[in-house]
C-alpha positions in Angstrom: -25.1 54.2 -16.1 -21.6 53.3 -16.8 -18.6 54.2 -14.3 -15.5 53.4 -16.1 -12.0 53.5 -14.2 -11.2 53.4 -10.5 -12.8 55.3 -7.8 -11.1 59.6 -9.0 -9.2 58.6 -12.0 -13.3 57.4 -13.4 -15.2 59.6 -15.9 -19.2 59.2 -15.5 -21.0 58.4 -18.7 -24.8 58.6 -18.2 -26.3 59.0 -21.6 -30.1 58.4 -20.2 -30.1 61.7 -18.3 -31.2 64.3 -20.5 -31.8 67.3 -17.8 -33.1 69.0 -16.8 -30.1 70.3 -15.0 -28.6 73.4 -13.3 -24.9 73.3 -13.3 -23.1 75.6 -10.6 -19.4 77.1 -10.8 -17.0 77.1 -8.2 -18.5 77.1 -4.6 -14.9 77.2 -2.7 -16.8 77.3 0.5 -19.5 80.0 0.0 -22.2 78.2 1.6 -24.7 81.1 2.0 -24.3 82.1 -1.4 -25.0 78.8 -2.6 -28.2 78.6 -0.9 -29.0 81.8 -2.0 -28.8 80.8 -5.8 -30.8 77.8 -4.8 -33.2 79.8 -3.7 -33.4 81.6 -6.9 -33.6 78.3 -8.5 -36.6 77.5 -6.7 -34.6 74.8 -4.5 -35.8 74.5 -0.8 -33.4 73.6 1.5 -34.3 71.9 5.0 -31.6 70.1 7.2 -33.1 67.6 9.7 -31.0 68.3 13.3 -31.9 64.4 14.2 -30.6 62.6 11.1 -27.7 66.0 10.6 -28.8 65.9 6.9 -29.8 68.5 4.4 -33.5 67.4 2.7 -33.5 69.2 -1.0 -36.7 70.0 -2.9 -36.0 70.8 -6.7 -37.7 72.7 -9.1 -39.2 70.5 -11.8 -37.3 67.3 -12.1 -34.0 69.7 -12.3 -30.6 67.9 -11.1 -27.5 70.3 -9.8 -24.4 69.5 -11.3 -21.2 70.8 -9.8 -18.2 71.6 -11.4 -16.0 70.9 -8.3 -13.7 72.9 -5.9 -16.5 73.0 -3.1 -13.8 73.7 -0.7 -11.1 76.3 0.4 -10.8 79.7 1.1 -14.4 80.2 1.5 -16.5 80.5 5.1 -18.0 77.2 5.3 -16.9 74.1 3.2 -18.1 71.9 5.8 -21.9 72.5 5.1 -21.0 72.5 1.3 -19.7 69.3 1.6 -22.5 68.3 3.1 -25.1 69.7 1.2 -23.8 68.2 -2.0 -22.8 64.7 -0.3 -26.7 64.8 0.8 -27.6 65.8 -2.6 -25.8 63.3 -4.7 -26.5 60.7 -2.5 -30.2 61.1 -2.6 -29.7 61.7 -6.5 -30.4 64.9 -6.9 -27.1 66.2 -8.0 -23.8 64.8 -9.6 -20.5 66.8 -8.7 -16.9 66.3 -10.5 -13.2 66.6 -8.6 -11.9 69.7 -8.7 -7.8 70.0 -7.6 -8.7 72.0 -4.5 -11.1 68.8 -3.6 -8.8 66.3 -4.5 -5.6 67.8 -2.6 -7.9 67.6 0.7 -8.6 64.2 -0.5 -5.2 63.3 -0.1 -4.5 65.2 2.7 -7.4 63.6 4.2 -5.7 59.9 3.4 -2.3 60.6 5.2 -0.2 62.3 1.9 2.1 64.7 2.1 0.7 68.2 0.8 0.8 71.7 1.2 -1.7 73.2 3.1 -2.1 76.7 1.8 -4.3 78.4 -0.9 -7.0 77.8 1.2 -7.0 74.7 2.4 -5.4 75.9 6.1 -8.9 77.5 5.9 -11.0 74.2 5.4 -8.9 72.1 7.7 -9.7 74.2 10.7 -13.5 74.4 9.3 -13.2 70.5 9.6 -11.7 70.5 12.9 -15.2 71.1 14.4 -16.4 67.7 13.2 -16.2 64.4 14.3 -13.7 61.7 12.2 -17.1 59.9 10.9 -17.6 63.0 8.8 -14.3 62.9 7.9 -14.4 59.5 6.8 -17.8 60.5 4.8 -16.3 63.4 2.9 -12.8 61.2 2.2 -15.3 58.9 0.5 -17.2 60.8 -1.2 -14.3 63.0 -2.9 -12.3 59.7 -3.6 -15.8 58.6 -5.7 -16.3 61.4 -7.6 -15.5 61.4 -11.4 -13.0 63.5 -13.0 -15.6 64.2 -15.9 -19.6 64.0 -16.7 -20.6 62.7 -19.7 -24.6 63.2 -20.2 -27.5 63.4 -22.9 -26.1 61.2 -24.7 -22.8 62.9 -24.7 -24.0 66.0 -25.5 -23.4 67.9 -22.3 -19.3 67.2 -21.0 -18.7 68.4 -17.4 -15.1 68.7 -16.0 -13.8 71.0 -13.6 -10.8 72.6 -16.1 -12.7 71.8 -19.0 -11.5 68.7 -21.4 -11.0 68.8 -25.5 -12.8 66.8 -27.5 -10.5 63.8 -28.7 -10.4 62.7 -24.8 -14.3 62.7 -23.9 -14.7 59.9 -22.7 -11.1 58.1 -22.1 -9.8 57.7 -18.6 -6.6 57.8 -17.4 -3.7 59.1 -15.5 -3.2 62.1 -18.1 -6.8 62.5 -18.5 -7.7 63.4 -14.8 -4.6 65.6 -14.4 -6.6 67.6 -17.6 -9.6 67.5 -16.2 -8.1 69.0 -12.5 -5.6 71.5 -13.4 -6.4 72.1 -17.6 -3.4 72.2 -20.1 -0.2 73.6 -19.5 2.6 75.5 -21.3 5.7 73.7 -19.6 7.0 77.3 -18.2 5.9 79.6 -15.2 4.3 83.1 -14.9 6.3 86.1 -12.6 4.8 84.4 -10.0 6.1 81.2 -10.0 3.1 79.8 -11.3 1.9 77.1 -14.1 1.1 78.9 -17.2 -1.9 77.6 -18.5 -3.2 76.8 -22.2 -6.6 78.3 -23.9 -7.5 75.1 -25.0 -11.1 76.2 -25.5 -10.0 79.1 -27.8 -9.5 76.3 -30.1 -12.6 73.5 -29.4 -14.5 72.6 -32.1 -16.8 69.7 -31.1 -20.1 69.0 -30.8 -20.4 68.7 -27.2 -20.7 71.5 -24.8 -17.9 71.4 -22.3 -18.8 73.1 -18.9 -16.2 74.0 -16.7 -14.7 76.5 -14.1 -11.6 76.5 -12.3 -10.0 79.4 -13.6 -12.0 82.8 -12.7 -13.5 85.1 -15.5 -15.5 88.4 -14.9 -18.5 86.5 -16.3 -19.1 83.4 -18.3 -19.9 83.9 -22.0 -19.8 81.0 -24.9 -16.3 80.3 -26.6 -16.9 77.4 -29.1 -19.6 75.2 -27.6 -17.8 76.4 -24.2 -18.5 77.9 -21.2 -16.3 78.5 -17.9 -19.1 78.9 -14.9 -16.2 79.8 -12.3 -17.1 83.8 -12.3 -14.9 83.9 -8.6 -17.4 84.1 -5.5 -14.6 83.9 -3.3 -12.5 86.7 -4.2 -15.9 88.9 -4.3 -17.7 87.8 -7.9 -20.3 85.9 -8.5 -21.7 82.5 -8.2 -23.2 81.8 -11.3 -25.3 78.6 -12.6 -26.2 77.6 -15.9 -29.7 76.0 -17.0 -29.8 73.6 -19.3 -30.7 72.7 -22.2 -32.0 76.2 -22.1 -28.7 77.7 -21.4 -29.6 80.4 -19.0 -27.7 82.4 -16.9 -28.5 82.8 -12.8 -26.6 84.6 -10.4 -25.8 85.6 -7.0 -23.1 88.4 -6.0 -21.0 87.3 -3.5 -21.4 88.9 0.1 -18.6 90.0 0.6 -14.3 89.5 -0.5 -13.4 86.2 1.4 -9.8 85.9 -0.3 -7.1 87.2 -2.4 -6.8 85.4 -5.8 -2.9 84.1 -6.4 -3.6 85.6 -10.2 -5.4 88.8 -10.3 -9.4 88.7 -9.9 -10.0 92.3 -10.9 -13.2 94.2 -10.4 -15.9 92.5 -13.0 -17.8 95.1 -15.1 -21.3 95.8 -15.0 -22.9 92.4 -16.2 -25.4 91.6 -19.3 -26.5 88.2 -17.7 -29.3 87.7 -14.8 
């Protein structure tokens, strides 16, 4: 296992694990959904009051892998901070930053941010619990890579997805890729980044899981696939399988928040 960089500007490069894995979308605080497609995963899921830790069983020698954004907007980051904390840190699951994790990171260190899309949402979630959890989930996020390298560099993880010449490289400009995903320079009506299709034009070898910006459903785009199918705003929570490359999902229980780009109504799905 090789962690190359410092602490969130790190990629992960663990050529030895080969799977098998299942690698979930965008949680943003849907914490009964994600048990629910653990469940269907065959996870059990047990938290022990006296130690205030969630105890995982997995489903034949599978690891979750989690694309980031666990928090904002949704019911209950808290617990899926702590679910995946617990996981990781008993090895059962690797999770990458997403920006939504990493701007409570550094709101969590003292920084200057805006708290909105969300994250007004997880700060009073976190209000309820005690500064040594605080601490713990500071920690955690400022450890976490900005992208997964695994079986033997076949399998890339990021959270916004990452071309092929920068597998691998860590830096400044890297991370910021990984976070947010290319941009054009220029803003939409809304005032907002316009963002690049860089997987309309991958071509590598790898296959580069990612989320961060919503689609009706996933579906392959060169050796691609974006997992982030928008639980909060009423989708789906969806997980891939691999090597297999199979599909689960869960609908979400109910319209938790508004997207800032349209989310429109997702048509009736081919995938299970």
């Amino acid at each position: 296992m090789a962690i190359v960089g410092e602490n969130s500007s790190s990629f992960l490069n663990l050529p030895e694990e080969h799977g098998p894995f299942h690698i979930i979308g965008d949680v943003h605080g849907c914490f009964n959904e994600l048990q629910a497609l653990m469940h269907l995963l065959d996870y059990t899921i047990h938290f022990n009051e006296a130690q205030q830790r969630y105890q995982v069983s997995a489903p034949g020698g599978h690891k979750l892998i989690f694309v980031g954004d666990l928090v904002d907007r949704g019911p209950d980051s808290p617990n899926v901070l702590r679910l995946v904390m617990d996981m990781v840190a008993a090895g059962q699951a690797f999770c990458v930053t997403g920006n939504h994790d990493d701007k409570l990171y550094r709101m969590l260190l003292g920084h200057k941010v805006q708290v909105r899309h969300g994250l007004e949402l997880t700060v009073t979630q976190l209000a309820a619990y005690d500064k040594a959890f605080h601490t713990r989930v500071k920690n955690f996020i400022s450890g976490l890579p900005h992208h997964l390298m695994l079986d033997e560099g076949r399998l890339i993880v990021a959270h916004a997805g990452l071309e092929e010449r920068l597998h691998g490289i860590s830096s400044r400009g890297v991370r910021e890729l990984c976070l947010y995903g290319p941009v054009s320079g220029e803003k939409d009506e809304k005032g907002l980044p316009i963002r690049l299709d860089w997987a309309a034009e991958y071509c590598g070898k790898a296959i580069v899981v990612y989320g961060h910006t919503p689609v009706f459903e996933p579906s392959w785009r060169n050796n691609t696939i974006n997992l982030d199918t928008g639980c909060v705003f009423g989708g789906r929570l969806t997980a891939l399988t691999y090597p297999e490359q199979h599909l689960t999902y869960v609908d979400a229980y109910k319209t938790y928040a508004d997207p800032v780009r349209p989310f429109l109504q997702r048509p009736v799905s081919s995938f299970s």
